[in-house]
C-alpha positions as CSV (number, residue, x, y, z in Angstrom):
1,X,0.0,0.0,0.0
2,X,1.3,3.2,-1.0
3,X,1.3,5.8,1.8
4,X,-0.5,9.1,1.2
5,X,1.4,12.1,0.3
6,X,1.1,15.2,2.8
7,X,3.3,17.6,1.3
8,X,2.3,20.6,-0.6
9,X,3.6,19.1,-3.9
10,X,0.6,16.4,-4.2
11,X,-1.8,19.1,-2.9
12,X,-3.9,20.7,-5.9
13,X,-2.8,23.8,-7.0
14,X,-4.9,26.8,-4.8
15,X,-7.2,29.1,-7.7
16,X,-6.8,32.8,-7.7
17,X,-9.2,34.2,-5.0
18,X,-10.9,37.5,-7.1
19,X,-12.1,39.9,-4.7
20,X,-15.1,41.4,-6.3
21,X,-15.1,44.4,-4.1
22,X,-11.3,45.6,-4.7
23,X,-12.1,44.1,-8.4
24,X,-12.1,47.6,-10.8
25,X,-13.8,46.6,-13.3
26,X,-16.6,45.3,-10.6
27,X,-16.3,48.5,-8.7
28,X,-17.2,50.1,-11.9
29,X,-19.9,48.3,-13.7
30,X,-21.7,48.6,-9.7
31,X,-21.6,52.0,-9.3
32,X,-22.2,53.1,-13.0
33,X,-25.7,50.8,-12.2
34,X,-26.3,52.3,-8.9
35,X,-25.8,56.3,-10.5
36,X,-28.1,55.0,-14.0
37,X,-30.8,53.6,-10.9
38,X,-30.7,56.7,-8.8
39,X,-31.1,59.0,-12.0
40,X,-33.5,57.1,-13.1
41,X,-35.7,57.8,-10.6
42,X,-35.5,61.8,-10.3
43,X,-37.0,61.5,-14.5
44,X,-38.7,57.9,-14.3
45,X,-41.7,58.7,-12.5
46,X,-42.4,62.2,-13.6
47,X,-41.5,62.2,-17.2
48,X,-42.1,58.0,-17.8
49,X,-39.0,57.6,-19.1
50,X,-36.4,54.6,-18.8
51,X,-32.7,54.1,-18.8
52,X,-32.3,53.7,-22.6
53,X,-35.2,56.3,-23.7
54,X,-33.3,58.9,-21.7
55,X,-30.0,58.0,-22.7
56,X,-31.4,58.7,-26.4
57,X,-33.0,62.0,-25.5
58,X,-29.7,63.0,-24.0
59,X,-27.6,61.6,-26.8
60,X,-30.0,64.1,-29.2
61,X,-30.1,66.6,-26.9
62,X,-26.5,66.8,-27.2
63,X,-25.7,65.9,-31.3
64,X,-29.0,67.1,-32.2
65,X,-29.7,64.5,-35.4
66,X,-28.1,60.9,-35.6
67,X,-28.3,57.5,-36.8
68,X,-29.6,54.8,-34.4
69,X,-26.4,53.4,-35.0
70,X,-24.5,56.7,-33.9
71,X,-27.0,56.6,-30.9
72,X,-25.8,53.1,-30.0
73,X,-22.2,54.0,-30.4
74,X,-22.1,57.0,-28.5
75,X,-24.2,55.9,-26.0
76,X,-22.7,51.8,-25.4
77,X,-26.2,50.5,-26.3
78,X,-26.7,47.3,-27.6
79,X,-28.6,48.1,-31.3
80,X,-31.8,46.4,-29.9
81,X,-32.4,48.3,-26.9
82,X,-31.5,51.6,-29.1
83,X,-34.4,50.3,-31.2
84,X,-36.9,50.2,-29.0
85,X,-36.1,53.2,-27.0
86,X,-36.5,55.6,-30.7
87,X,-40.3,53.0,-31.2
88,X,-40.9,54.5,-27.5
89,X,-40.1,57.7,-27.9
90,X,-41.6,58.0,-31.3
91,X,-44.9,57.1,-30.1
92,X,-44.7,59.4,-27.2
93,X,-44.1,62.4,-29.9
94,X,-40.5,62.9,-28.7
95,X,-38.6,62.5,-31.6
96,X,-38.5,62.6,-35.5
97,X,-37.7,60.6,-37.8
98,X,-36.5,61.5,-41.3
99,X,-35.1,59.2,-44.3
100,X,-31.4,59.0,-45.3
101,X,-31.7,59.8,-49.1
102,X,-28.3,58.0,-49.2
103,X,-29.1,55.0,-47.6
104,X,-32.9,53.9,-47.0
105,X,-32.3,51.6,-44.3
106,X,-31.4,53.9,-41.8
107,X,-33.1,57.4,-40.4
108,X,-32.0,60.5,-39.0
109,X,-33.2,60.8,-35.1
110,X,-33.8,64.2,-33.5
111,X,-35.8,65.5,-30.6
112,X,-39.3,66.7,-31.7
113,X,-40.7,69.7,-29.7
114,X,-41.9,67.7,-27.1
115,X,-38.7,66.1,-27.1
116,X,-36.5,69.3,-26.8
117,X,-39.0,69.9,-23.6
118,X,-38.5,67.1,-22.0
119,X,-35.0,67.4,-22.3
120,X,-35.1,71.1,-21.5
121,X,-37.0,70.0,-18.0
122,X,-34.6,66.9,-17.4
123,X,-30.5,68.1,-17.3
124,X,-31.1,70.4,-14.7
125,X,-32.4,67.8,-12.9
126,X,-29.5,65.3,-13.9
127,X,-26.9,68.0,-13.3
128,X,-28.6,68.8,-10.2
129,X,-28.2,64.8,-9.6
130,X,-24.1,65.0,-10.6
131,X,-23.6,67.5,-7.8
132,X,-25.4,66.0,-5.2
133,X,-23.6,62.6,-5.9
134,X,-20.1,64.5,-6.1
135,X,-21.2,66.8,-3.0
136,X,-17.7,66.7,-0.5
137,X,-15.6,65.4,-3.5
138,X,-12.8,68.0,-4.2
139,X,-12.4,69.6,-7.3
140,X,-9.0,68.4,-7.8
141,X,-10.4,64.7,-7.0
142,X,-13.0,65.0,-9.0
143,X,-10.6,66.3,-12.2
144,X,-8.2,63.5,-11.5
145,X,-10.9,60.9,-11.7
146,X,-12.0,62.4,-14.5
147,X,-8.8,61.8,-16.3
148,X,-8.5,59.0,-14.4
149,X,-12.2,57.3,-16.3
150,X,-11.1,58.6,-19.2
151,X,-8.1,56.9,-19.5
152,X,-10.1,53.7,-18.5
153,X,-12.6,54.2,-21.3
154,X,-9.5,54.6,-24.2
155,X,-7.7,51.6,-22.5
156,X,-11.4,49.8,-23.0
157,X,-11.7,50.8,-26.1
158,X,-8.4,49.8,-26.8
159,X,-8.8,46.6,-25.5
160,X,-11.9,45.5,-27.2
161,X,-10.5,45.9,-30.5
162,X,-7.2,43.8,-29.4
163,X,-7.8,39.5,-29.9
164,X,-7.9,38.1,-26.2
165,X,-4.8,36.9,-24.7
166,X,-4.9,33.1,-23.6
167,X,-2.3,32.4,-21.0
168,X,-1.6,28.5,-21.6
């Protein structure tokens, strides 16, 4: 009978513990939910609007006219979701649609009337929102994190486009 081995060398390897609350990309997909859930709420109930149907109405309160592809782009939306938030919004009046001569599958998005109002009525509550969340921050915090997120977004970006590395 062969005795059983109590060294370290027969024990399986340990896996890599991740800590998801010292894990940046964690901390960061977390708190970029929690600030879209909290904002929600100061436009949800008062103008019934959701996450994506405001991110449009920003996006073309911003650019003014895009594609629904330009919407998705700018605004990290999966094509789908941009989709339906432009069927809600058109319904509800708050944008227009027009044709691209140059390409008929597509449309030109901007905020109708009613749109531009309900923009008009929503940033100062959203910027209203950005400085209560930022309230005790210091400016010179605030401007390095700043950099700091945009430097994370390029490295993202960056990223994405690269093939994934398999360690073997």
């Amino acid at each position: 009978m062969k005795p059983i081995a109590t060294d370290q060398a027969a024990a399986p390897a340990r896996r890599a513990k991740l800590a998801l609350s010292t894990f940046l990309p964690y901390q960061l997909n977390v708190a970029a939910q929690l600030v879209a859930e909290a904002l929600a709420e100061s436009y949800a109930e008062t103008f019934g609007l959701g996450i994506p149907e405001w991110r449009v109405i920003a996006t073309l309160g911003e650019y003014e006219v895009m594609t629904a592809r330009d919407i998705g782009r700018h605004s990290r939306m999966h094509k789908t979701k941009v989709s339906r938030a432009i069927s809600a919004l058109d319904e509800r009046g708050l944008i227009e649609r027009r044709s691209n001569e140059e390409d008929r599958r597509e449309a030109f998005v901007s905020l109708s009337r009613e749109g531009l109002e309900v923009y008009d009525a929503i940033v100062p509550i959203a910027l209203g929102f950005a400085e209560r969340l930022t309230d005790g921050v210091p400016q010179e915090d605030l401007a390095a994190f700043s950099r700091v997120i945009e430097h994370l977004m390029q490295r993202c970006a960056a990223l994405h486009e690269e093939p994934p590395a398999i360690d073997q």
